[in-house]
PATORNU-873660 format. One line per 2 residues: number of its first residue (from 1); for each residue x, y, z of N, C-alpha, C. Coordinates in steps of 0.2 Angstrom, whole numbers, plus 5000, padded with zeros to 4 digits. Each point is the difference from the previous one (the first is absolute). Layout:
NUM> X Y Z X Y Z X Y Z | ...
//
This chain:
1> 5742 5806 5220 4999 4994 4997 4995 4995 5004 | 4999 4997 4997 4994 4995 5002 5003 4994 5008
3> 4998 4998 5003 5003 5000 5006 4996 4993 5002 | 5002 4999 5009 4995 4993 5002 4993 5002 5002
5> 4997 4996 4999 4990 5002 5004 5002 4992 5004 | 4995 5002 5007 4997 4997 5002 4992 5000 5001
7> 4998 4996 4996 4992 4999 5000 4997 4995 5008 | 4998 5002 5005 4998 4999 5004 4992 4998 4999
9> 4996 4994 4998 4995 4998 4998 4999 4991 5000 | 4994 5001 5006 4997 4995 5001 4996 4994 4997
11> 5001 5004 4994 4996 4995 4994 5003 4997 4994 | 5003 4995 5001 5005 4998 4994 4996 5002 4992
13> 4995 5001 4997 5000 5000 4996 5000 5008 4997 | 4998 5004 5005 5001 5006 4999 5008 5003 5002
15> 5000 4996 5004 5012 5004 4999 5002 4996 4994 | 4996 4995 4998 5005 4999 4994 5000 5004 4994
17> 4992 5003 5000 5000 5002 4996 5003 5007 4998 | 5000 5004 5006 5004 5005 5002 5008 5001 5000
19> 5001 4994 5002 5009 4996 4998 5001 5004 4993 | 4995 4996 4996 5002 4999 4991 5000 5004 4999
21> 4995 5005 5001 5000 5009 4997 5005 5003 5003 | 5004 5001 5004 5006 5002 5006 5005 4996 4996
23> 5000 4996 4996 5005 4996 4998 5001 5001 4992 | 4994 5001 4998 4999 5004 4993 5004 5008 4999
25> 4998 5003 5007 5003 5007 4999 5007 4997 5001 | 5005 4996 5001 5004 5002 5001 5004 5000 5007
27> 4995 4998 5006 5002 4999 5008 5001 4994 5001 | 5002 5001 5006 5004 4991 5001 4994 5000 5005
29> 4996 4996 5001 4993 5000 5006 5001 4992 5005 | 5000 5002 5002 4998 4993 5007 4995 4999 5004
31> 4998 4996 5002 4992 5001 5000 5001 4994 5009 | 4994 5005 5003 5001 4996 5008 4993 5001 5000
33> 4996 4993 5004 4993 5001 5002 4999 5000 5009 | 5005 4998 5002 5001 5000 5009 5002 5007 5005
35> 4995 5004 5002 5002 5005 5004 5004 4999 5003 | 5003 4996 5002 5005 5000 5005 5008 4998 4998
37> 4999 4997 4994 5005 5001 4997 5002 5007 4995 | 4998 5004 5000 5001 5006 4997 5007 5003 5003
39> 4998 5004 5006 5005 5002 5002 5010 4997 5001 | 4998 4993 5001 5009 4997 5000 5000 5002 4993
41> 4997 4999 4993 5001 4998 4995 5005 5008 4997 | 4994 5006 5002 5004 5006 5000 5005 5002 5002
43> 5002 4999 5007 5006 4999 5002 5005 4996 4996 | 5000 4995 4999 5005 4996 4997 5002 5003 4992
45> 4993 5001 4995 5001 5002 4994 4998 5006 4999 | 4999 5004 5003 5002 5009 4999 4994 5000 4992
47> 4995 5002 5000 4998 4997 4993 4999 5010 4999 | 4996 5002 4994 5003 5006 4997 4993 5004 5002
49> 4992 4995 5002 4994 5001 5000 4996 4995 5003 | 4995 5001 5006 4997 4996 5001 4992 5001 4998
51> 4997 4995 4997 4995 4999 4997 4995 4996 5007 | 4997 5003 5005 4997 4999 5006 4993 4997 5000
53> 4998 4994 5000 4992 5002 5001 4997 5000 5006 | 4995 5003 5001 4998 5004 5008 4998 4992 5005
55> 4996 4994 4995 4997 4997 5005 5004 4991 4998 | 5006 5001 5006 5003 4991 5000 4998 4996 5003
57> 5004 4995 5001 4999 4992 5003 5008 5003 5005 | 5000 4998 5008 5004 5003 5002 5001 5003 5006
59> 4999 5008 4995 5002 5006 5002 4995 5005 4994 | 4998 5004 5003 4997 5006 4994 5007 5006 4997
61> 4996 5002 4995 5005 5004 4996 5001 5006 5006 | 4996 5003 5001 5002 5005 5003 5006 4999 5007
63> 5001 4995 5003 5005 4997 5003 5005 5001 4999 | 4998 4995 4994 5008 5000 4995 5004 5006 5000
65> 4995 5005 4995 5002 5007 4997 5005 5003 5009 | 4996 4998 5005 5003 5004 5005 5006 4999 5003
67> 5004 4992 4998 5004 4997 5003 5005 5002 4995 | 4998 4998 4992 5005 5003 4998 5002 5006 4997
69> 4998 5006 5003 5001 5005 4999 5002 5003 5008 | 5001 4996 5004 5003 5001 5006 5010 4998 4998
71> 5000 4998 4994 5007 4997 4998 5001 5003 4995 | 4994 5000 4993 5003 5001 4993 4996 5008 4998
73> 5001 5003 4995 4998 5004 4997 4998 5000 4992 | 4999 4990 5000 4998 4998 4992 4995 5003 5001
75> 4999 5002 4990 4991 5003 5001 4993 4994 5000 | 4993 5002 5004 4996 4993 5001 4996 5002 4998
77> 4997 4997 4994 4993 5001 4996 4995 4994 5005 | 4997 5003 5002 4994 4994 5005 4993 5000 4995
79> 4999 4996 4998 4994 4998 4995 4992 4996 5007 | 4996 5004 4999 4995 4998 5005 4994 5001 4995
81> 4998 4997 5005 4989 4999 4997 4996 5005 5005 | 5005 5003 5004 4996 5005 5008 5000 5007 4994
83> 4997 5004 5000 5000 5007 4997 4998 5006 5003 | 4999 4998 5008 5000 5004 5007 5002 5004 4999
85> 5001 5008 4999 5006 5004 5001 5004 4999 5006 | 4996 4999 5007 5003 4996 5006 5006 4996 4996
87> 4999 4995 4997 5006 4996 5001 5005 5002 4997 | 4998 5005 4993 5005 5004 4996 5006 5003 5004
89> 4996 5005 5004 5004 5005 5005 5005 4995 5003 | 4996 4995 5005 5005 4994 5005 5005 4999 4996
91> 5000 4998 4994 5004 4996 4996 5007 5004 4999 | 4997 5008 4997 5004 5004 4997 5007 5003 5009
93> 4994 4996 5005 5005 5005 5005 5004 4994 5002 | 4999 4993 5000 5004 4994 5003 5006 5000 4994
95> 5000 5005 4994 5004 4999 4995 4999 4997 4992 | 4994 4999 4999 4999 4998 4994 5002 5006 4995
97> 5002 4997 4994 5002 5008 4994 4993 5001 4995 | 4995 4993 5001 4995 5002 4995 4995 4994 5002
99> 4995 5002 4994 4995 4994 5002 4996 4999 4993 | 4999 4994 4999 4997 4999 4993 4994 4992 5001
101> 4993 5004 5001 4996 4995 5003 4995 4997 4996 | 4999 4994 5001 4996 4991 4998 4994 5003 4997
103> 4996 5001 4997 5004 4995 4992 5006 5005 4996 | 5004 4997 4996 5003 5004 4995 5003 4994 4996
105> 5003 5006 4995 5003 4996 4993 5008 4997 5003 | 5002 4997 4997 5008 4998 5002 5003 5005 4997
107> 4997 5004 4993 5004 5005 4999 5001 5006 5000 | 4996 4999 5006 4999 5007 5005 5004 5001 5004
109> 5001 4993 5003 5004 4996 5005 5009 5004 4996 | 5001 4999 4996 5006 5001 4999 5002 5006 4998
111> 4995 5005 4999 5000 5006 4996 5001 5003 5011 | 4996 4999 5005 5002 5003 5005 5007 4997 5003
113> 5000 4994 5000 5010 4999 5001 5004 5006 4995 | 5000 5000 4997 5006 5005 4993 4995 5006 5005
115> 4998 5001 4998 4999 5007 5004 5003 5003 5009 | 4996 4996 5005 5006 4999 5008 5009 4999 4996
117> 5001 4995 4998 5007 5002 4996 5003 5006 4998 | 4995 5003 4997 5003 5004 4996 5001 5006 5004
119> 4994 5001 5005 5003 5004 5006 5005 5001 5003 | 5001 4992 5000 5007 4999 5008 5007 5002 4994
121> 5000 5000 4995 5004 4998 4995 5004 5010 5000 | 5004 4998 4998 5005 5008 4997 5008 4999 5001
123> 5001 5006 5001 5006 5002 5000 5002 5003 5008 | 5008 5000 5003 5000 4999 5006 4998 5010 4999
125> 5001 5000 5006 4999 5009 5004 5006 5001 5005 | 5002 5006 5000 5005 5002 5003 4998 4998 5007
127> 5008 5002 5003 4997 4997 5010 4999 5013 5001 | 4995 4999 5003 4997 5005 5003 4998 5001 5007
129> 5005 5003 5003 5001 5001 5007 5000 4991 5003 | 5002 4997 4999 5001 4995 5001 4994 4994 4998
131> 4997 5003 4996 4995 4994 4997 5004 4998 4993 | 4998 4993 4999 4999 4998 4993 4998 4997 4997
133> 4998 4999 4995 4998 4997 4995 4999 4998 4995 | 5000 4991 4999 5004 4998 4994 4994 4995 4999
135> 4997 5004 4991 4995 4997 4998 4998 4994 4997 | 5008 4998 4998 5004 4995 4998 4998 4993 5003
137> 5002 5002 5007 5001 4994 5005 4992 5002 5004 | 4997 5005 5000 4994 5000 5005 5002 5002 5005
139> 5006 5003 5002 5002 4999 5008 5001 5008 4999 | 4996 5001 5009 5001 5007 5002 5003 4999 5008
141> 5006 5006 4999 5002 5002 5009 5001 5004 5000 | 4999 5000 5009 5001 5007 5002 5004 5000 5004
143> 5007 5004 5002 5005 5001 5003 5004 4993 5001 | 4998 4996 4996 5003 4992 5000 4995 4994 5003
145> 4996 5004 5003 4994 4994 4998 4992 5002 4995 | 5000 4991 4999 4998 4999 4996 4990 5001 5002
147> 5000 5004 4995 4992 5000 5000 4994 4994 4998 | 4997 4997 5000 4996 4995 4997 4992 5003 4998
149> 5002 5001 4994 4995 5005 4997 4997 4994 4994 | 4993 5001 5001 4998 4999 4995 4999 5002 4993
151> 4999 4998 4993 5003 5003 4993 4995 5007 5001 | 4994 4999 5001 4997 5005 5001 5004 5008 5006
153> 5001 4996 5002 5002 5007 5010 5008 5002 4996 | 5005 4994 4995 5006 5002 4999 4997 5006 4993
155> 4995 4999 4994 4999 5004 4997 4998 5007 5003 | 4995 5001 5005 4999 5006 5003 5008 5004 5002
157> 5001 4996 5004 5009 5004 5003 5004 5002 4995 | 5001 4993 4994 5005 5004 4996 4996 5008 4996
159> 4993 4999 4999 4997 5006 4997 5002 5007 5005 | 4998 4999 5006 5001 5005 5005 5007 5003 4999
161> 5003 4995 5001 5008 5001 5004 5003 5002 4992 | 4997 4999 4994 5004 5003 4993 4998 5006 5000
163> 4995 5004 5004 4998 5009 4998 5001 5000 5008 | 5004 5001 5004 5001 5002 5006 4996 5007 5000
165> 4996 5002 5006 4996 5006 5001 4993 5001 4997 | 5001 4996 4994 4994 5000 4995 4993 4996 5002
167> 4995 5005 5000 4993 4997 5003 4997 4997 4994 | 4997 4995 5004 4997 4994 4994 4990 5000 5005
169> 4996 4999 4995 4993 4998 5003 5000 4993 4997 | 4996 4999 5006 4996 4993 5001 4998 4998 4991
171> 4999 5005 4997 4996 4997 4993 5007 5001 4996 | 5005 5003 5000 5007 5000 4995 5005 4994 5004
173> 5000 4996 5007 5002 4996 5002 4997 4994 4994 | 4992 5000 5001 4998 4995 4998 5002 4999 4993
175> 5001 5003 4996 4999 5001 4992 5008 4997 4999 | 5005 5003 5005 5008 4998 4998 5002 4993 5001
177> 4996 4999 5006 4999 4994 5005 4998 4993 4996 | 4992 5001 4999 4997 4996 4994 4998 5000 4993
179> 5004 5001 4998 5002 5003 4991 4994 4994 4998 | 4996 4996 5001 4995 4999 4994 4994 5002 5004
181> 5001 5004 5003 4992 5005 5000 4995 4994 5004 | 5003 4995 5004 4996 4999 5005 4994 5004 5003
183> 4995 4998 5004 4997 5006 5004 5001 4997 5008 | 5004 5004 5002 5003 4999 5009 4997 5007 5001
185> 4999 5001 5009 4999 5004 5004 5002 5004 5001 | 5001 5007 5005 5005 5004 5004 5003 4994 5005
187> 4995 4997 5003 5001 4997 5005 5004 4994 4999 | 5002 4998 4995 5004 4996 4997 5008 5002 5000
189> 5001 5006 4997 5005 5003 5002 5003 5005 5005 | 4994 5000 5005 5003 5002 5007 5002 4992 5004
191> 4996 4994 4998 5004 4995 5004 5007 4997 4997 | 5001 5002 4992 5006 5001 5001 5006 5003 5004
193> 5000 5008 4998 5002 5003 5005 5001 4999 5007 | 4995 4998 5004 5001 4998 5006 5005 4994 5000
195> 4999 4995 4996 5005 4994 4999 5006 4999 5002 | 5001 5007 4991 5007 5002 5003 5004 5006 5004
197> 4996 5003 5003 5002 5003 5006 5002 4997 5006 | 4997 4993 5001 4998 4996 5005 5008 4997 4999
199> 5003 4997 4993 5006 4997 4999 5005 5007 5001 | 4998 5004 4998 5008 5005 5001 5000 5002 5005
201> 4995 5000 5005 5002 5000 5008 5004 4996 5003 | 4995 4992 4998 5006 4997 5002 5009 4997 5000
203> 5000 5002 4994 5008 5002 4997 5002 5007 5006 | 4996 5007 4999 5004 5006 5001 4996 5001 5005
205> 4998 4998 5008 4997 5002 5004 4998 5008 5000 | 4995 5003 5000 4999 5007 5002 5002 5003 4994
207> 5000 5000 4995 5000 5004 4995 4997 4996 4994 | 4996 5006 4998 4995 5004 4994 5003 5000 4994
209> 4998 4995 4995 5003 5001 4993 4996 5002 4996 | 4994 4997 5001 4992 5000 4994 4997 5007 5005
211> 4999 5005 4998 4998 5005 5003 4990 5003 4997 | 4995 4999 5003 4994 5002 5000 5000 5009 5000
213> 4995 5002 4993 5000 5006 5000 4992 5001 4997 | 4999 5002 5007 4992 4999 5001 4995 5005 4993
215> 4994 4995 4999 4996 5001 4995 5002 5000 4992 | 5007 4997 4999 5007 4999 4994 4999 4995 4999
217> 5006 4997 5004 5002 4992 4999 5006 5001 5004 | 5004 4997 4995 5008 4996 5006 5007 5004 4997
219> 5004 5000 5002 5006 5001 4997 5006 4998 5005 | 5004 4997 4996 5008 4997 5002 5004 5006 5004
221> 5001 5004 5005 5005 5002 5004 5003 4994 5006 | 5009 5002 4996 5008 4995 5005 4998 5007 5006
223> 5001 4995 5006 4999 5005 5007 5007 5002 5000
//
């Protein structure tokens, strides 16, 4: 179901207009133009999507994105005018779930929301060796604690972790991962990967869940 956005944009007439279109589909939108007020605003109202822009008055996006994904797992669309692959990567490893850059249509703008959604969105998954995953709520744990995955890093694992053993390539990650045929890297989804290897350690010190199988791809083995 259509849920909260948080429109993070500097420009009142352009979050308004982004408002109306977000508000047309059917989302409840709220709209902040102060970097520094972001993050309390997330914590307080839990919102369902963050709508990011890369350059504030404040605080910058990329910040933000790091702050609150040091607490939340909401998915963050970062909207930018930089088209650096450099900043892409930066963005994709501080946490961002996508990116949709200056100029665009407002109903582009909406068609990539519904899209991030529809990733993070399903049905729960059983608990597996002590993982689980409910795609309902967004939330994944491992032996009782909580992971903070982003929509993207929780889509990879649940894929993994649903064909235990099962070898996937960097080009079948991509295709299941971003169903509108985006065009992303390998390197895109090894910084995935590392992301969230980086979190399942720190939940399960010393143990190996996302397993490398050289010149392949990845596959999900419970140590």
């Amino acid at each position: 179901m259509p849920g909260k956005i948080l429109v993070v944009e500097d420009e009142p007439r352009l979050a308004g207009v982004l408002r109306d279109y977000l508000e047309q589909a059917g989302y409840e939108a709220h709209c902040l133009g102060d970097g520094l007020a972001v993050v309390p605003w997330v914590r307080e109202k839990a919102p369902d999507l963050v709508l990011l822009d890369l350059m504030l008055p404040g605080k910058d996006g990329m910040e933000i994105c790091k702050e609150i994904r040091s607490f939340s797992p909401v998915p963050i669309l970062m909207v930018t005018a930089r088209v650096e692959e450099i900043d892409r990567l930066l963005g994709l490893e501080l946490g961002a779930d996508d990116y949709i850059c200056k100029p665009y249509s407002p109903r582009e703008v909406v068609a990539r929301v519904k899209a991030v959604l529809r990733r993070a969105g399903g049905q729960p998954s059983p608990a597996s060796h002590g993982l689980f995953l409910d795609k309902d709520r967004y939330q994944a744990t491992l032996r009782g604690v909580a992971l903070p995955l982003t929509a993207v890093e929780f889509q990879l694992l649940h894929l993994l972790a649903s064909n235990p053993g099962r070898i996937y390539s960097r080009s079948q990650l991509m295709d299941r991962i971003y169903s509108d045929q985006r065009v992303v890297s390998d390197r895109t989804i090894d910084s995935h990967v590392k992301k969230l290897r980086r979190k399942i350690e720190a939940a399960v010190p010393g143990e190996e869940w996302i397993r490398s199988v050289y010149g392949v791809g990845y596959k999900f083995e419970a140590p």
